[in-house]
C-alpha positions, -999 to +999 in steps of 0.1 A: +092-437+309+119-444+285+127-413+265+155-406+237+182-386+246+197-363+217+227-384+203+257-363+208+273-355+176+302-382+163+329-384+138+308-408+112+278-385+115+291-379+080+297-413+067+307-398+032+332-371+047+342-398+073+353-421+049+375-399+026+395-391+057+399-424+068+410-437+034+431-408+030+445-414+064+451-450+059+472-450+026+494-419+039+499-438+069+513-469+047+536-446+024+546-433+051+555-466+071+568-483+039+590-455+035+605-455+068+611-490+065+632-479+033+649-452+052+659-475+079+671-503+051+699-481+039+676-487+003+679-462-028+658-435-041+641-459-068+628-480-036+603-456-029+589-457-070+573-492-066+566-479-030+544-447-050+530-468-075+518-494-048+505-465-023+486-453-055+471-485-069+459-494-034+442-468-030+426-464-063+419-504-063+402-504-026+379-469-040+363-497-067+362-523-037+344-497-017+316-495-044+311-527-050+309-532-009+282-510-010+261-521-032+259-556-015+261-544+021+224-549+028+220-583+005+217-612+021+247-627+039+255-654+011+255-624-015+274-602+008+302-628+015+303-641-022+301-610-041+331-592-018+355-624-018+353-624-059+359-580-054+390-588-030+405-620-051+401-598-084+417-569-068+445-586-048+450-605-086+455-567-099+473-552-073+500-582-070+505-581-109+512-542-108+532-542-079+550-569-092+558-554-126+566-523-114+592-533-093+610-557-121+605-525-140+625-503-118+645-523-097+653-555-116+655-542-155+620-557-160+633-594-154+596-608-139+601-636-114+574-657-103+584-655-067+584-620-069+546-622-076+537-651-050+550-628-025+530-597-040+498-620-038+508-625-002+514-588+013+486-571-011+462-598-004+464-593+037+468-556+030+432-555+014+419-583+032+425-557+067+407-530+048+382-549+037+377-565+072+381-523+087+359-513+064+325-538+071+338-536+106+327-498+105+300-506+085+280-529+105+289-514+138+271-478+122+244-500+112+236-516+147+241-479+159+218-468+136+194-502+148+199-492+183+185-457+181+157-467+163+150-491+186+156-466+215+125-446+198+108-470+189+108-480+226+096-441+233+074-445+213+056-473+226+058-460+260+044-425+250+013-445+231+012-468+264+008-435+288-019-420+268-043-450+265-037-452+299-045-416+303-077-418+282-089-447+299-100-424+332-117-396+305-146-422+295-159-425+325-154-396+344-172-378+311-201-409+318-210-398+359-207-362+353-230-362+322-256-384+339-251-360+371-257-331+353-290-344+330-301-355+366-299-318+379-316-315+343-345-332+348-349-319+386-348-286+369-320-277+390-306-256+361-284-232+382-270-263+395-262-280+358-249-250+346-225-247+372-213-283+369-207-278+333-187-248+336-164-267+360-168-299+336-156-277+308-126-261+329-115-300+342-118-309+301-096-278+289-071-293+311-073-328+302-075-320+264-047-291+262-021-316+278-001-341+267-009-378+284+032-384+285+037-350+299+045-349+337+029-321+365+043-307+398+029-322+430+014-286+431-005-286+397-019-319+403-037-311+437-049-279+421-066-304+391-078-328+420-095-296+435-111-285+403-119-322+396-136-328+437-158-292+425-176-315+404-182-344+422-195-320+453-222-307+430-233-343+431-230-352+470-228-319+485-218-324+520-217-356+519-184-355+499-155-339+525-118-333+511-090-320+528-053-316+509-019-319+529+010-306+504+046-305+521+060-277+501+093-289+496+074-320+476+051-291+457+077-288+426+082-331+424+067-344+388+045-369+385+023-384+358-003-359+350-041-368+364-023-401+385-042-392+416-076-390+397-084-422+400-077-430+433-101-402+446-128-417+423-126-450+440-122-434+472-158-415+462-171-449+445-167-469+474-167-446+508-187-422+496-214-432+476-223-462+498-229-446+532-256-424+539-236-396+559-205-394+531-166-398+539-138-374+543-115-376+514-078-371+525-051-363+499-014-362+514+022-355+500+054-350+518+092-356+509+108-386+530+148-384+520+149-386+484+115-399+480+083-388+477+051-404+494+015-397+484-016-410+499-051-407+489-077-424+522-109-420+530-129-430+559-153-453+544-163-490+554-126-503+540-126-541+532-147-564+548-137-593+530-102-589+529-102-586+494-083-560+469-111-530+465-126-536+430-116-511+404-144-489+391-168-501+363-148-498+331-120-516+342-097-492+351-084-476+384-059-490+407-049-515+377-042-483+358-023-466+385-002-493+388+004-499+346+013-459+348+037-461+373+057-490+362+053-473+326+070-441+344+093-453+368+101-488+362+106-509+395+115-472+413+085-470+429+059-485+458+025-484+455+004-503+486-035-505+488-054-514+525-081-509+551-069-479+578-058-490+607-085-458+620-107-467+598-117-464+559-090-473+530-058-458+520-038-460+489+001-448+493+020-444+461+061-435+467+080-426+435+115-408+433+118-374+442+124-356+403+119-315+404+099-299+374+112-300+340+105-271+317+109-294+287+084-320+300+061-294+327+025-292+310+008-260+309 
């Protein structure tokens, strides 16, 4: 199951405070270049006025560029593009004529040359042209970020809803035998009988209900649910319904999709069971094989005579919902085989990757 991972903390986490550095970091980092260049020219002290004046228009210019940007940075694309072109041209237009000035001003005793200007246009046109072309680069790349962890939860999201219909497909009609078991035992007047069967119904529900459908069990929890669960259903067939368990402790503390064996004991009981006069044995195994972890659920019922996939139980649901869980919880990690026994009966093995308990995911 795809799940969101915390997004570490980064340095445009504070897009605002982000910013202000940047732009601050940006125009000190042309003074200073500008003036090194001056340095390394031999040039005079009033080289570095224009040099001031330009460092300080720039960056008061490209603070009304960054306004404007905002406001059209989630318009349409024609809006985008046509509103920040006019922004740039206007503000290349003001910067060029300012720098331009002030440098006849100081430098040439305010003699304005044409060229002088054309070559203003030039620099201060690919100087704001760069940060306007850093500045929507940051922009959109935050805003696909931001796209791309929505996305991530919205994935989560539709995982977590995919798990619990899953989940509450099995409650239906597990709810539908036991009630009809119990007003059977009703209607026998086998009230010590009922009453016992609804206690256990009511413990098996408590668990069900207090638990999340995307939370994960141990190995170890999940065998003590199937117990509970089998309690039930031997109020029903007596001895005619035999279960043994098989739990390799170092598998016990592996997670796996709460109530994902459920089913599979159902449809052994549905179809080795309930068919033959003198019951099945119910056989629930887990051990640890290297790094995975192999579960089977047989029984010792009549198998498949036809060669055909056992039918799922009536509403729909069983092995088909195994198999939807799985792939919901592990992807293509996992195997998950259905046969007759080679002894005798059917048997279901299910092998997922070996994952130890997770306090953070571990239901009660």
């Amino acid at each position: 199951m795809a799940t969101v991972q915390p997004r570490p903390q980064t340095f445009f986490d504070d897009k605002n405070r982000a910013f202000w550095m940047l732009q601050g970091a940006g125009w000190a980092g042309y003074l200073l270049l500008r003036a090194a260049q001056g340095v390394a020219n031999g040039m005079s002290i009033s080289f570095f006025i224009p040099v001031l004046v330009s460092t300080a228009t720039g960056y008061s210019l490209t603070l009304v560029i960054a306004a404007a940007f905002r406001l059209l940075i989630r318009k349409p694309p024609i809006i985008i593009w046509t509103g920040s072109l006019t922004a740039v041209v206007l503000a290349v237009a003001a910067y060029s004529v300012i720098d331009a000035f002030v440098f006849s001003m100081v430098n040439r005793g305010g003699a304005f040359e044409g060229a002088l200007l054309l070559a203003s246009v030039l620099i201060d046109g690919l100087l704001l042209g760069a940060w306007s072309a850093l500045y929507y680069g940051i922009n959109f790349f935050l805003i696909a970020e931001d796209q791309r962890v929505q996305l991530f939860k919205l994935e989560g999201a539709a995982s977590s809803a995919q798990l619990a219909m899953l989940r509450y497909q099995l409650n239906p009609h597990f709810l539908f035998n036991t009630l009809n078991s119990i007003s059977t035992l009703v209607l026998l007047k086998q009230t010590d009988r009922a009453n016992a069967m609804l206690s256990r119904l009511s413990s098996f529900l408590r668990y069900t209900l207090v638990n999340e459908p995307q939370f994960q069990v141990t190995l170890d929890q999940e065998f003590e649910t199937l117990k509970l669960y089998l309690d039930i259903e031997k109020m029903r067939f007596e001895e005619r319904l035999r279960a043994t368990f098989d739990l390799d402790p170092l598998a016990a503390r592996a997670r796996i999709p709460s109530l994902l064996l459920q089913p599979l004991v159902e449809n052994s009981i549905k179809y080795a069971v309930t068919p033959m006069e003198e019951g099945a044995e119910i056989a629930v195994a887990a051990r640890l094989v290297g790094e995975r972890v192999q579960i089977t659920v047989s029984d010792t019922g009549p198998g498949l005579n036809d060669g055909s996939v056992r039918p799922s139980y009536s509403t729909g649901v069983g092995l088909a919902n195994i198999r939807d869980r799985l792939a919901q919880a592990y992807g293509p990690d996992h195997r998950f085989d259905a046969r007759n026994n080679p002894e005798s009966g059917f048997v279901v093995t299910v092998e997922i990757p070996f994952l130890v308990e997770d306090a953070s995911q571990e239901v009660a």
